[in-house]
C-alpha positions in Angstrom: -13.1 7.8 -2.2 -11.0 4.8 -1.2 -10.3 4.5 2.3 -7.0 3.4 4.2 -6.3 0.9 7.4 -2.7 0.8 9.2 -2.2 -2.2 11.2 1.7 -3.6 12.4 2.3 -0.8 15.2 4.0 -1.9 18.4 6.2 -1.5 20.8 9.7 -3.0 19.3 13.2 -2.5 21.1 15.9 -0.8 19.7 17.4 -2.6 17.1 14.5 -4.5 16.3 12.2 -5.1 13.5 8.2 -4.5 12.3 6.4 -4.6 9.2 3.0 -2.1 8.7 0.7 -2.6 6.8 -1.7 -0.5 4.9 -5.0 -2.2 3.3 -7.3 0.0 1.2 -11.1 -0.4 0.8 -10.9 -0.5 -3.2 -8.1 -0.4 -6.2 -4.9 1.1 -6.1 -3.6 -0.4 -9.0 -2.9 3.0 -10.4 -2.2 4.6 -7.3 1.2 6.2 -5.8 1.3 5.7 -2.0 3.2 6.9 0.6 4.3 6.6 4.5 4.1 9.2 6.9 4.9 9.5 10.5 4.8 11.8 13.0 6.3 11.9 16.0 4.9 13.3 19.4 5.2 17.2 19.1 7.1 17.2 15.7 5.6 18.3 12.1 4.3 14.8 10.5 7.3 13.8 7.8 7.3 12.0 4.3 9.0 8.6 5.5 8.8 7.1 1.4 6.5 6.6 -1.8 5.9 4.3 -4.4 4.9 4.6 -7.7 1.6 2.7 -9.0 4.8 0.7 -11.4 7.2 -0.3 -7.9 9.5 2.3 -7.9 10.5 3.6 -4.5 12.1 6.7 -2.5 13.0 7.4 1.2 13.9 10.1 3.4 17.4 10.1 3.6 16.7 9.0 7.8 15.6 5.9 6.6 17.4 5.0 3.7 18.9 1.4 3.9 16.8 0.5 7.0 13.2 1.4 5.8 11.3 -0.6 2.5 8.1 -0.1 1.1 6.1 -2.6 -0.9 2.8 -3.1 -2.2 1.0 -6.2 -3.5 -2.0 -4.2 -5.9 -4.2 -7.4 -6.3 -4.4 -7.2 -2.3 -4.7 -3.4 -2.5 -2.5 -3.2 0.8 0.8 -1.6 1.0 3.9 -2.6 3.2 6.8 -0.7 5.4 9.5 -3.4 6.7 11.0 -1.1 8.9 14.9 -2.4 10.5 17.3 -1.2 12.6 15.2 0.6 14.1 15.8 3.7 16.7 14.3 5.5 19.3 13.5 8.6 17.0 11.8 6.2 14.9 9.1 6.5 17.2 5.9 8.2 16.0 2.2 7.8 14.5 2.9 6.4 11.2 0.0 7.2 8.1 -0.7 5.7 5.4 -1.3 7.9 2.3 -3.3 7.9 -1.2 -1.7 10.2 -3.7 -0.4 11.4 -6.8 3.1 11.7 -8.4 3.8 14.6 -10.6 6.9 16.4 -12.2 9.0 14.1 -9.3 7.0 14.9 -6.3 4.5 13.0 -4.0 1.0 14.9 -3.4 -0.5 13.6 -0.4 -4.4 12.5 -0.6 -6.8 9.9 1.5 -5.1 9.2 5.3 -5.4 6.6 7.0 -6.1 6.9 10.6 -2.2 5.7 11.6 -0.5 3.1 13.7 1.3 4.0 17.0 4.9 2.9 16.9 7.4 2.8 19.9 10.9 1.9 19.7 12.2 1.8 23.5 14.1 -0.5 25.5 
């Protein structure tokens, strides 16, 4: 079972920028992945996926601010996160799963990196 690493967390100031990164400990060539986060005392929410071919989706909070990439012959994925708020704030997870019939299932976790957006 491949296993997942965030790394990129911080603490950023309103309007700034950070990029996460997620590196896994074998292939995931053939792998949809996604971004979670969850925030302190909130339900953890599906931030965006991609497809093992590229193709991404977002939740409508982070549309136009928020891209994920992933560079397969690194097996690490990427969140370039923008503009970003104070509710952006939250424990952000990498995730391992499976696309079907146009939805993400969820699989291997990371452990998650802390992000803080506050002046």
């Amino acid at each position: 079972q491949v296993q997942l690493v965030e790394s990129g967390g911080g603490l950023v100031q309103p309007g700034g920028s950070l990029r996460l990164s997620c590196v896994a400990s074998g292939s995931i060539f053939s792998t949809s992945m996604a971004w979670y986060r969850q925030a302190p005392g909130k339900p953890r929410e599906l931030v965006g996926t991609i497809t093992s071919a590229g193709s991404d989706e977002y939740a409508e909070s982070v549309k136009g601010r928020f891209t994920i990439s992933r560079d397969n012959a690194k097996n690490k994925m990427y969140l370039q996160m923008n503009g970003l708020k104070p509710e952006d704030t939250g424990d952000y997870l990498c995730n391992a799963g499976t696309h079907y019939s146009g939805r993400y299932y969820p699989g291997v976790w990371g452990q998650g990196t802390l992000v803080t957006v506050s002046s």
